[in-house]
ZAMARGU-4260 file (C-alpha; in steps of 0.2 Angstrom, whole numbers, plus 5000, padded with zeros to 4 digits):
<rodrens>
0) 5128/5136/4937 | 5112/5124/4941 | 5118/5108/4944 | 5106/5091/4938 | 5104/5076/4950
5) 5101/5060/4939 | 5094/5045/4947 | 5102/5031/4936 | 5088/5016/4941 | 5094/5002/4927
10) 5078/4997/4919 | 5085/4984/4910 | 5090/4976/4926 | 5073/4973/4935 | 5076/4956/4942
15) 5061/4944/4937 | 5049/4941/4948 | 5053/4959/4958 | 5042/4975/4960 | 5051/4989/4954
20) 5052/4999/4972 | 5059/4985/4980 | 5075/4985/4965 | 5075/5002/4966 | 5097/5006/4964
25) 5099/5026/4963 | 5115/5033/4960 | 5116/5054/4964 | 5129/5064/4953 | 5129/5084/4950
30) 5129/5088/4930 | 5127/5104/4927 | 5129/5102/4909 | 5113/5088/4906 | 5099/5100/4906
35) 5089/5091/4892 | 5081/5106/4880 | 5061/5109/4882 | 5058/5094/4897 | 5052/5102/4914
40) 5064/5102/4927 | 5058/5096/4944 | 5065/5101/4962 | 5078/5089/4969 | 5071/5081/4983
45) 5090/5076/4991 | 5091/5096/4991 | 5107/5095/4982 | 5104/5106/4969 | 5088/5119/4966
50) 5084/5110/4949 | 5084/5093/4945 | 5080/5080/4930 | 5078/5061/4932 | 5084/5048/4923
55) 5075/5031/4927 | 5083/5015/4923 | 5078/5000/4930 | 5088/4986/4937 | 5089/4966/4924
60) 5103/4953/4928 | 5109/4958/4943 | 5098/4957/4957 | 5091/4939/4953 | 5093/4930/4970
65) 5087/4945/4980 | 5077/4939/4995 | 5066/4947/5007 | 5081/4948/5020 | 5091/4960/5008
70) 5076/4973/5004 | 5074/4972/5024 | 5093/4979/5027 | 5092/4989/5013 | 5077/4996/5022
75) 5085/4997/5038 | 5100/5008/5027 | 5089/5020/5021 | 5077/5025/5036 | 5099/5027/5044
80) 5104/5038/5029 | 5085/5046/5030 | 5086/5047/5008 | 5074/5038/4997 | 5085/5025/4989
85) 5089/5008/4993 | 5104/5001/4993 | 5104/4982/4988 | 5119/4973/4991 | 5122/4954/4982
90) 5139/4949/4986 | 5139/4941/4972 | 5135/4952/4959 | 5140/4968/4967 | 5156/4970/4959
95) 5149/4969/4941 | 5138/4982/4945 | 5152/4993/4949 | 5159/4991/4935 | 5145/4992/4922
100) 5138/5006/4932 | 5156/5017/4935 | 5159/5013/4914 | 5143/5022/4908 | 5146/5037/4921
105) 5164/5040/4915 | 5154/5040/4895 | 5141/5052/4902 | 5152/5063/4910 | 5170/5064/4902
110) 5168/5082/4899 | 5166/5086/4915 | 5180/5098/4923 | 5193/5091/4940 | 5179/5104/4951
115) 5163/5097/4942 | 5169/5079/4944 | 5175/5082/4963 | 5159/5087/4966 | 5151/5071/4958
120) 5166/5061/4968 | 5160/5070/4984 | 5141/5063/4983 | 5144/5047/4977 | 5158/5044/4992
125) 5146/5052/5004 | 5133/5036/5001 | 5144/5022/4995 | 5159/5014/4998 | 5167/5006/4983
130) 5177/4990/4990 | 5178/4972/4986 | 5163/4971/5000 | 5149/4984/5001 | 5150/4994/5020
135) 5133/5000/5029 | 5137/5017/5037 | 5146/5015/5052 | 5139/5025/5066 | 5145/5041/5070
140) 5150/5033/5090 | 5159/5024/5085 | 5172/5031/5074 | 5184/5043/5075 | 5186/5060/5064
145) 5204/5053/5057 | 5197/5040/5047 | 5184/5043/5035 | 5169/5035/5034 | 5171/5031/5016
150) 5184/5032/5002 | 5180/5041/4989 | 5181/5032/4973 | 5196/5038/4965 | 5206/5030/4979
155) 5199/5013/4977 | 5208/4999/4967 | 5200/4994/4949 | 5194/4975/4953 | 5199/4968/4936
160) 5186/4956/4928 | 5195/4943/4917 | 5185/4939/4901 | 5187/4925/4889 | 5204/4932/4885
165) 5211/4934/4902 | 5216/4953/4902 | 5215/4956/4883 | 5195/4957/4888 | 5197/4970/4901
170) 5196/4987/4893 | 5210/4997/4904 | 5209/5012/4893 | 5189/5015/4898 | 5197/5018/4917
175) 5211/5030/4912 | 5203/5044/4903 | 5219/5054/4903 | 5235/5053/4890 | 5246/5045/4901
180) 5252/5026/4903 | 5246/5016/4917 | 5254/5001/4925 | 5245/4984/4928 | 5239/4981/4944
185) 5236/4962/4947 | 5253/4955/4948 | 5262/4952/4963 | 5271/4966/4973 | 5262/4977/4960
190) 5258/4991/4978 | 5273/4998/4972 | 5265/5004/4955 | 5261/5021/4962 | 5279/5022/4967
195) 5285/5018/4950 | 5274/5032/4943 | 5281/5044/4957 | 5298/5042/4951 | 5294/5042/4934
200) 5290/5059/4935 | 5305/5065/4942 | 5312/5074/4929 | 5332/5075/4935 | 5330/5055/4942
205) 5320/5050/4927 | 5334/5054/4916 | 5348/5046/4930 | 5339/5029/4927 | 5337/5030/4909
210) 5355/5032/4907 | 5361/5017/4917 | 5366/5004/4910 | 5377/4989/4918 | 5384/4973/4913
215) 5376/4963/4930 | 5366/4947/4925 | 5352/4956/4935 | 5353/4975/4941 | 5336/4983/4950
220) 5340/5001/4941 | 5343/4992/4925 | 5326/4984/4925 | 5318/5000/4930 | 5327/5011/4916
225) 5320/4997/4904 | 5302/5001/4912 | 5303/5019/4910 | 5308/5018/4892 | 5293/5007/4890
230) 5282/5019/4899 | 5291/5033/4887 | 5287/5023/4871 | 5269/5021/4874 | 5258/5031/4866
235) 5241/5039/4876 | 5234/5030/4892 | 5240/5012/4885 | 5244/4998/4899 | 5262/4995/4902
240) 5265/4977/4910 | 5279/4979/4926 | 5282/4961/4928 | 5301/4961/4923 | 5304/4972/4937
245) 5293/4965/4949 | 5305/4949/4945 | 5321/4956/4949 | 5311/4964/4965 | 5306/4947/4972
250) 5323/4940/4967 | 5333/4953/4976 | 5338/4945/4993 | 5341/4963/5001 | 5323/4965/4996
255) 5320/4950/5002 | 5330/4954/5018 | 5320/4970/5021 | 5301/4965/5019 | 5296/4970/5001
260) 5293/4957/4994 | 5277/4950/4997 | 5270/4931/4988 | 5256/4938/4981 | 5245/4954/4977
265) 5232/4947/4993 | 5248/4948/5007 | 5248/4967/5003 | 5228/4972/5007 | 5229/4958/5021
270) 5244/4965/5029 | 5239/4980/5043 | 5239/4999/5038 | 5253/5002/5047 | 5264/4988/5040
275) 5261/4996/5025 | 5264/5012/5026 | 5280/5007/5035 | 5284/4996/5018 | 5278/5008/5006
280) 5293/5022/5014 | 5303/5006/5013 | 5303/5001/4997 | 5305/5021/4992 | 5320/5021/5002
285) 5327/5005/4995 | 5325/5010/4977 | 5334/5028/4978 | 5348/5018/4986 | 5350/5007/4972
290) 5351/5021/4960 | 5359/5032/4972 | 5375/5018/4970 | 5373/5015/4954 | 5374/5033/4948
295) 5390/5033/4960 | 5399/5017/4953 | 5398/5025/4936 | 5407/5040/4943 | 5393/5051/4942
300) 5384/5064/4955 | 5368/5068/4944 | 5358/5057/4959 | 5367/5069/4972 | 5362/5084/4964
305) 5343/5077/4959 | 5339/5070/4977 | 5355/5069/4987 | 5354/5079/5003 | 5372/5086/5006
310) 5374/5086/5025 | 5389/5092/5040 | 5388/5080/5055 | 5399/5089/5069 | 5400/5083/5085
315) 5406/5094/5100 | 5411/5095/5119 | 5398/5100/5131 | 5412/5105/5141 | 5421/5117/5131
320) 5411/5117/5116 | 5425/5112/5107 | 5422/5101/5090 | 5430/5083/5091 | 5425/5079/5072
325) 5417/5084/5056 | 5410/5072/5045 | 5404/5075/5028 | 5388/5064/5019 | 5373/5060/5007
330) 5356/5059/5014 | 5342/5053/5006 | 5328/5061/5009 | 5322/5068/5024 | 5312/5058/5039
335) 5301/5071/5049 | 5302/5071/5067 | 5288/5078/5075 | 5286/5090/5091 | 5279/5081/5107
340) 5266/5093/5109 | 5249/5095/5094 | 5248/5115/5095 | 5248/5123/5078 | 5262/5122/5068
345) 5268/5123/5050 | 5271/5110/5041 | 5289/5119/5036 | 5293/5123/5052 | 5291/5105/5054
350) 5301/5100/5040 | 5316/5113/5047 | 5316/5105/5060 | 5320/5087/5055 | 5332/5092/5043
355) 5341/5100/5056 | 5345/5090/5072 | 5354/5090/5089 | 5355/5078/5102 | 5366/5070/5117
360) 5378/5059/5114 | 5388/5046/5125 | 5407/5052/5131 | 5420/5055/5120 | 5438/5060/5121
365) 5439/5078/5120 | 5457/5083/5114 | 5455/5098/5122 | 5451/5094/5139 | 5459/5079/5139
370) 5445/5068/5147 | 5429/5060/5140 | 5416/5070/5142 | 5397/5072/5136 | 5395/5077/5119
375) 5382/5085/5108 | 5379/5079/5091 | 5371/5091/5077 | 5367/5087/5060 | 5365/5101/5047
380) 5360/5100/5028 | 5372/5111/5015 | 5364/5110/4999 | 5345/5107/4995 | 5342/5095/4979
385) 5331/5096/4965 | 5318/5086/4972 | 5316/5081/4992 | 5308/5068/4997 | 5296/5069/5013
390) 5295/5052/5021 | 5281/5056/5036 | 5284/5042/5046 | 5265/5038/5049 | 5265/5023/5057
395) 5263/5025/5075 | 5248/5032/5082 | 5256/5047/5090 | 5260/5054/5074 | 5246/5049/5064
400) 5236/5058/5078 | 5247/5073/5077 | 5243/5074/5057 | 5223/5074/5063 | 5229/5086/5074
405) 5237/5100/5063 | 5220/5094/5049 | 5209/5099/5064 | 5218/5118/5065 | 5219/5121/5046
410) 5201/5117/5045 | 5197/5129/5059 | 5207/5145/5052 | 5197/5139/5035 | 5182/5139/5043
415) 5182/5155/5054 | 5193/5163/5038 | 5177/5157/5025 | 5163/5158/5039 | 5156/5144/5029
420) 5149/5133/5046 | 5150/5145/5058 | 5159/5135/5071 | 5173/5125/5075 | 5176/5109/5070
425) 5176/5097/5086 | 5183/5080/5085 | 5166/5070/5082 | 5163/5078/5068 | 5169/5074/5050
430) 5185/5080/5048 | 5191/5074/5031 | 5173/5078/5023 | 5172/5096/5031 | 5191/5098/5023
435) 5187/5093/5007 | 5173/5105/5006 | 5185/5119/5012 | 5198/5112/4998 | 5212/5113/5013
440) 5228/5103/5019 | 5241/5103/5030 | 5252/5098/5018 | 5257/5114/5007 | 5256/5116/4989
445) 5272/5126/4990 | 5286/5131/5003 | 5299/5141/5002 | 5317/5137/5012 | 5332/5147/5015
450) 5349/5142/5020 | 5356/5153/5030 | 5377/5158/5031 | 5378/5149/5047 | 5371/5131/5037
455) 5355/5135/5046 | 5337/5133/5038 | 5323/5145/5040 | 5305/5141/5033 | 5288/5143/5037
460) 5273/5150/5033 | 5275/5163/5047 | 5293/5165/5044 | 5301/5182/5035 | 5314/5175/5025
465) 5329/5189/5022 | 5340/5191/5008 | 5353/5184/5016 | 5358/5164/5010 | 5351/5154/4997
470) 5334/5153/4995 | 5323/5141/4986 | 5306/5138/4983 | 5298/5121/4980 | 5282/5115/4972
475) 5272/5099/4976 | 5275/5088/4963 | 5268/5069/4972 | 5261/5062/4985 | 5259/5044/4989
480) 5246/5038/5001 | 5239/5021/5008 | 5222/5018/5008 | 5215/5013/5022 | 5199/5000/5023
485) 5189/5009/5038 | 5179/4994/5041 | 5194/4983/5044 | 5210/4994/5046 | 5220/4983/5033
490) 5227/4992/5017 | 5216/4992/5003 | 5226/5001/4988 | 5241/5012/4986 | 5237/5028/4976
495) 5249/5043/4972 | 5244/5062/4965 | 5258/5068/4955 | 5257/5084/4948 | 5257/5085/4928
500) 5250/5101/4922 | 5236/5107/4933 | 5236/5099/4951 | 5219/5096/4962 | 5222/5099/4978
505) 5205/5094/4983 | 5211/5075/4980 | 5224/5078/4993 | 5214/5079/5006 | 5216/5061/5014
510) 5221/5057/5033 | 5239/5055/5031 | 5251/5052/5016 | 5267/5041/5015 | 5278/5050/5006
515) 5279/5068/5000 | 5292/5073/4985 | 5295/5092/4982 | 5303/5099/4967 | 5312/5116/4966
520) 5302/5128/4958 | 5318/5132/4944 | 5320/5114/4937 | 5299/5112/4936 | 5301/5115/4917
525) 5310/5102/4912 | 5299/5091/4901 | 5295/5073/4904 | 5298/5060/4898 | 5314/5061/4891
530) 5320/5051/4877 | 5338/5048/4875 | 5347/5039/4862 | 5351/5021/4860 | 5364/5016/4875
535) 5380/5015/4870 | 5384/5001/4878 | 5373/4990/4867 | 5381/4983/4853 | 5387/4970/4844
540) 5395/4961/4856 | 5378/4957/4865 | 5376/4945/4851 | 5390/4933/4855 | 5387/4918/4864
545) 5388/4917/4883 | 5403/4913/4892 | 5405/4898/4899 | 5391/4889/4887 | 5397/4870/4884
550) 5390/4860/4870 | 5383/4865/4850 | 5374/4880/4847 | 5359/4880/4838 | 5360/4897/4831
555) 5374/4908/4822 | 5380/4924/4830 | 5382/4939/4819 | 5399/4942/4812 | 5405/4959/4807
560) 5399/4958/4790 | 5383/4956/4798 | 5379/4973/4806 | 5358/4976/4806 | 5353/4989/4800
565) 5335/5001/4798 | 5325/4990/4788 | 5331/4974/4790 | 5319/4960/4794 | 5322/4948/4810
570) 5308/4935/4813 | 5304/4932/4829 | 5296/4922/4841 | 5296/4919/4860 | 5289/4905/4872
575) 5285/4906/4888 | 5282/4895/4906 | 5272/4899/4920 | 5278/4901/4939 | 5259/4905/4945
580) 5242/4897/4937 | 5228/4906/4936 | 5215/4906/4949 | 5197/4904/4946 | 5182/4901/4955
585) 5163/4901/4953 | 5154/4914/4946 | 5136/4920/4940 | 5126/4905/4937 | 5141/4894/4944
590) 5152/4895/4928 | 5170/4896/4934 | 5178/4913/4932 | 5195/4919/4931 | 5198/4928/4947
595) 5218/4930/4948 | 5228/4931/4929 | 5243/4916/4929 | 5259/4924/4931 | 5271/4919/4916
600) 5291/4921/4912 | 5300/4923/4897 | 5307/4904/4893 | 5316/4904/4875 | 5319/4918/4863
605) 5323/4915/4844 | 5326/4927/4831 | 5330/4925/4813 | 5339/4933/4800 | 5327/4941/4787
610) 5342/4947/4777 | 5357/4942/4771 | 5365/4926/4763 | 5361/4916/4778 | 5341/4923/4776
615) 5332/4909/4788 | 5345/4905/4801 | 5342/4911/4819 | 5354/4921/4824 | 5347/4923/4841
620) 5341/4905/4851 | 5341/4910/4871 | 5333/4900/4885 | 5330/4911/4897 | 5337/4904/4915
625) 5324/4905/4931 | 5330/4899/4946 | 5312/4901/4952 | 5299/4888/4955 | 5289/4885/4937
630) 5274/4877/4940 | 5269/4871/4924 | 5281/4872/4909 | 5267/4870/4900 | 5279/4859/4888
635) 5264/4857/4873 | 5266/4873/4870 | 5281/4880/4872 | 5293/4868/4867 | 5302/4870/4886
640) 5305/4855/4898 | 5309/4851/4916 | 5328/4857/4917 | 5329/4865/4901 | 5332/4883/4911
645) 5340/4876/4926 | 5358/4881/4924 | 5365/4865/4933 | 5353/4856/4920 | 5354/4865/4904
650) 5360/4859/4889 | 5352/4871/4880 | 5362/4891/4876 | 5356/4900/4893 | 5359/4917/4897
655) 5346/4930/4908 | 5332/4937/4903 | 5341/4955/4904 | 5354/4952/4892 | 5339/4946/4880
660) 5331/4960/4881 | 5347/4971/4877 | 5349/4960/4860 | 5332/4964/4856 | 5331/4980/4861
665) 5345/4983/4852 | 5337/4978/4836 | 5323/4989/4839 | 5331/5003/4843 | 5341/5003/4826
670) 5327/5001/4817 | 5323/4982/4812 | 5309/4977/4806 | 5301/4963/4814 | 5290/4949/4808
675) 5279/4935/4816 | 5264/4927/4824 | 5256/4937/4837 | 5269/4949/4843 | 5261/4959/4855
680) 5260/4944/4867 | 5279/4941/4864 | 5284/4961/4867 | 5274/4963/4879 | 5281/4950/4891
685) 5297/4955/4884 | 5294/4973/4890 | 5300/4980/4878 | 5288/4994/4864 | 5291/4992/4844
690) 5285/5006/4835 | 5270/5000/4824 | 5280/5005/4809 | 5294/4990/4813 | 5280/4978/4814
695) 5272/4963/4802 | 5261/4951/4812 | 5255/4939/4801 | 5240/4934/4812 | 5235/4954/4804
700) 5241/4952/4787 | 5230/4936/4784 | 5213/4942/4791 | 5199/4949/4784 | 5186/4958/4797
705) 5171/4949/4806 | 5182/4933/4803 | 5190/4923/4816 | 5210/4924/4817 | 5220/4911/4809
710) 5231/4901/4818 | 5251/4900/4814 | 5251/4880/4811 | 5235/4884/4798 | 5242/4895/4789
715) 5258/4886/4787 | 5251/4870/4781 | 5239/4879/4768 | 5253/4891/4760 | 5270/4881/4765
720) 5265/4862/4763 | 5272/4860/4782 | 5267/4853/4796 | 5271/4863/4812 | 5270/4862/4829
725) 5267/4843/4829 | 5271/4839/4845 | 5277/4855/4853 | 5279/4874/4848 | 5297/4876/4843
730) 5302/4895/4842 | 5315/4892/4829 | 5302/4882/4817 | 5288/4895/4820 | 5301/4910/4818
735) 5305/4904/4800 | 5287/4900/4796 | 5282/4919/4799 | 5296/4924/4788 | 5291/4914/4773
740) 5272/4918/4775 | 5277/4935/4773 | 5285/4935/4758 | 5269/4922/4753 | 5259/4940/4757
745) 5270/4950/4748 | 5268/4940/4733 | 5248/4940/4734 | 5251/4958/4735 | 5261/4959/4721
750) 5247/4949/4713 | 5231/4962/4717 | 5226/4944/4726 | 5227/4945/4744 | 5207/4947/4747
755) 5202/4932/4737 | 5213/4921/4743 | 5210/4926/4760 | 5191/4923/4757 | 5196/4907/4751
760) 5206/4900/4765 | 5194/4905/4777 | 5181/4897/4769 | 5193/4880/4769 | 5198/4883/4789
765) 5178/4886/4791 | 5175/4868/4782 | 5187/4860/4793 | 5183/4866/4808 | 5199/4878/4807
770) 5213/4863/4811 | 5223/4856/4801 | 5220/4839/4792 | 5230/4822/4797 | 5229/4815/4782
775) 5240/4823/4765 | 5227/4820/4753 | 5216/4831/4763 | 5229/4844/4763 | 5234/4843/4744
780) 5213/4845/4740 | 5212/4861/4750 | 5230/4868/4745 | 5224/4867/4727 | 5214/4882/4728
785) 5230/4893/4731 | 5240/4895/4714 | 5258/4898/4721 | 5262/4881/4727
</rodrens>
């Protein structure tokens, strides 16, 4: 197939005052389907493929400040590199290349297939480097062939561009071309996203979390089933926000205790490869704990037989070889211990190894001899789980030069097998590249393992397994890795490859992984997500008031003759606080750009009854307690003040965030409908996904396209004759408002009038500059036009 080199030059980009060689920005890509019908095709001149069309853009708004000193390195670059393309590097505008650039090429090129696209990721990767600072070419002397000179640009993190919007401006979808949910990236502690998305596709531990649910103020699985039911009720590649989860991370004191927890996103690509590593098997450890006990406490041992290792600890004499004890245990997962020697082993003879150990242990009491004397400990496994879990270790040298080792031999018996360079690779040469042309890895795509009678394992790729013992075959189903930044050595991103439907092995060729997770080949078909029914243990009793709670409330539980039920309509509205503020800084022509999103909390959470005889009374009024630090309550808007979620403070109905979200949740799942001002916002910090059906937002209902969205206090001073929001938001007052301009819509629409009205409030909110007027003549003038009130 002829493959096409494009030389995307923007032309609309030519910085004024600049000759267009000196702007010159080429970017090289393989497209084998571009061949434009009745044009000439010219000879490629890199030599990448025998035909070749070029596309010339020239570069506008991006280069404006270049200066002779940047076309003399960029010079200096291209007589290294010996290609004809200059590679201009601004600081300051280099990111928003990336971006606009990397945009059009996933337009252009969505069609291509994982090989096609592997072979564009290969050219670009072997000319740039895609970080939050562009690298020149580091010199073949002075690095080494176990990091690459580049990461290719799959592995690198997204920088995220806040628009006028914060992240509603940010088109996330245009970087996920695939049907599956993504997890936002910017928030604190978000490195364990790619964790997350591991477990998450683990069938057998995704359906262990989902079913836990527990009455703890604040639970670690409970907040991760809530995430993977988020992550199961989003439709396509839509973004799923982890930030309830990240909470009860950071407030976790073991978590705390054991490093996880960083203050923000920056500690994490500051922090040295190694820490990271160490941090990322860490965390993985931590988590499978935490479900690993709760699935027990509920009496359960569906985590024992998904990921449980069943192991026989015997120790003996060294004497008389007699055994002193037995004991009987769960392992999680399996740490690999590595040989002292780097000659050519299999990765399952390696993985045998570990999961089978002996060693020397201090005196004991032997009951048979009667004295102490030396003993020998041995560790065996006796049952093999539906998915085991790899943790390589890689955070000392020796092994991660062990790994470059065993890279180095697969990629020699690839290359003498293929005959495709004709020598051996040495270790000045480009390990990583030369394996990803050979599509090779240490780590297998597949292993089998058999248990033996004796409680032995045998494995390997040159083992003859027998008929004798169990025998089981697994498949790679993920692989987390830690991106490395070759310039500095620090962690740059996180990234894992999970298998769902066909896998690339191609994209698991980088120097070392984390964590490997293998699933046996029998349980592969079970389907996920999976979606289970409404947890039992969420009823009506969520609704009554907290225990403890002092004082007046100012809502009215639900009594028995209150049950909700599909259909009904509950108004609701939330408010929130924020722990972090945004971050900005200068930008392009030195206006002030948002660089770091502000991280927000759930405050208060009202919801009123839409049915009944008690229609318009919240039956839901929670303040949200936070025994974090808020730095702006941000009191005009939210109706919250200093002390109002403090729980020595409060005067206010407190309860945590978790039960909150079980009472909505709860609504949701029974079918509800619900109605309000901008609910999207309020569910997604809620975490929780309302199917579109259960959903009436106002802000929608009175709009009409091209026009500019109408605010809650408008539209309930034009149609309701009330002033709102005067001094603060109040979720109660808002709540109720929402519910009565609804019925207000249903009315127009019960009329044939809902255009023309429309047409004519937005002509008044235009005329007033789309506030409301102070004084009630104003209002009664304006009102006039609509005939209901």
């Amino acid at each position: 197939m002829d493959n096409f080199r494009f030389n995307l030059m923007a032309n609309e980009f030519q910085p004024q005052g600049s000759t267009t060689k000196n702007s010159l920005f080429s970017f090289n890509i393989l497209a084998p389907e571009f061949q434009p019908e009745g044009k000439t095709i010219q000879t490629s001149a890199m030599g990448m493929a025998e035909q070749s069309h070029k596309f010339n853009l020239f570069a506008d708004e991006f280069y404006p400040e270049i200066n002779n000193n940047d076309i003399e390195e960029a010079h200096k670059w291209d007589q290294h590199t010996s290609q004809q393309m200059f590679h201009l590097f601004c600081s300051d505008h280099s990111l928003r290349i990336r971006s606009e650039i990397q945009t059009k090429l996933e337009k252009e090129y969505a069609t291509l297939t994982n090989n096609e696209f592997e072979d564009v990721n290969k050219m670009f990767s072997s000319h740039y480097s895609y970080g939050e600072e562009e690298a020149l070419p580091v010199s073949e002397n002075s690095s080494t062939s176990f990091t690459p000179k580049l990461i290719p640009e799959l592995y690198h993190k997204v920088p995220i561009v806040f628009g006028k919007f914060g992240m509603d401006s940010f088109d996330f979808e245009e970087h996920n071309p695939t049907s599956l949910c993504g997890l936002q990236g910017c928030l604190p502690n978000a490195y364990c996203n790619a964790m997350i998305q591991a477990l998450y596709y683990q069938a057998g531990l995704h359906q262990v979390v989902l079913g836990h649910c527990c009455d703890m103020d604040t639970c670690l699985v409970c907040e991760l089933s809530f995430l993977f039911h988020m992550m199961d009720q989003k439709s396509g590649n839509q973004l799923v926000q982890p930030h309830n989860f990240l909470r009860a991370l950071r407030t976790n004191t073991e978590a705390v205790a054991r490093g996880l927890v960083f203050p923000n996103s920056d500690s994490v690509t500051a922090s040295s490869s190694r820490d990271i590593i160490q941090v990322v098997q860490n965390w993985h450890k931590f988590i499978l704990e935490q479900i690993a006990v709760a699935s027990r406490d509920n009496g359960s041992n569906a985590f024992d037989h998904s990921c449980g290792l069943e192991t026989v600890t015997v120790t003996t004499c060294t004497n008389c070889q007699s055994c002193i004890s037995v004991q009987s245990g769960q392992q999680i997962g399996c740490d690999l211990v590595y040989p002292q020697d780097s000659t050519r082993i299999s990765f399952e003879d390696v993985l045998c190894s570990s999961l089978e150990s002996s060693k020397a242990m201090r005196s004991a009491l032997c009951s048979h001899c009667g004295h102490f004397q030396p003993t020998n400990l041995s560790h065996s496994v006796q049952s093999l789980p539906e998915s085991l879990t790899v943790y390589t270790g890689c955070n000392e040298s020796v092994t991660s030069a062990f790994w470059e080792q065993q890279s180095v031999h697969v990629a020699n018996e690839a290359t003498l097998t293929a005959n495709v360079y004709g020598s051996k690779v040495d270790q000045d040469g480009d390990l990583w590249d030369q394996m990803r042309e050979l599509d090779v890895s240490w780590i297998p795509e597949s292993l089998k393992l058999q248990r033996l009678a004796d409680g032995t394992l045998k494995g390997g790729a040159k083992t003859t397994l027998n008929e004798d013992g169990e025998q089981v075959e697994y498949e790679l189903q993920s692989v987390c890795f830690t991106i490395v930044d070759p310039q500095t050595g620090k962690a740059s991103n996180v990234v894992t490859a999970i298998k769902v439907g066909a896998f690339n092995s191609a994209r698991l060729v980088l120097p070392v992984p984390s964590i490997l997770v293998y699933r046996r080949v029998e349980y592969n078909e079970v389907s996920v997500p999976f979606h289970p029914k409404p947890s039992p243990s969420i009823g009506l009793d969520i609704f009554q008031p907290s225990q403890g709670h002092e004082g007046p409330l100012s809502f009215c539980p639900l009594d028995d003759n209150e049950v909700p039920r599909a259909g009904d309509l509950v108004a609701l509205d939330a408010e929130f606080v924020t722990l972090t503020p945004e971050e900005k800084s200068p930008g392009r022509n030195r206006r002030l750009i948002t660089v770091k999103a502000a991280v927000r909390l759930v405050g208060r959470v009202t919801c009123v009854q839409g049915w009944g005889p008690r229609r318009g009374v919240p039956f839901i009024d929670d303040h949200i307690s936070c025994e974090e630090e808020i730095s702006d309550y941000v009191s005009k808007y939210s109706g919250i003040f200093p002390g109002d979620l403090d729980p020595t403070q409060s005067s206010h109905h407190l309860t945590s965030l978790k039960r909150t979200y079980k009472k909505v949740r709860h609504l949701v799942d029974v079918g509800c409908i619900f109605v309000g001002h901008g609910l999207k916002n309020d569910f997604d910090m809620l975490g929780i996904v309302v199917p579109s059906d259960q959903v009436v937002d106002t802000v929608h209902l009175f709009h009409l396209p091209h026009w500019r969205l109408l605010s809650l206090k408008f539209l309930a001073w034009y149609f309701l004759d009330k002033h709102i929001q005067k001094e603060c938001h109040n979720s109660n007052e808002d709540a109720v408002a929402a519910l009565e301009l609804y019925q207000i819509y249903l009315d127009l629409e019960a009329q044939g009038t809902v255009k023309a009205t429309l047409a004519k409030v937005l002509d008044q909110a235009r005329l007033l500059n789309w506030k409301v007027p102070h004084l009630q003549a104003n209002c009664v003038a304006f009102r006039s036009t609509y005939l209901l009130y």
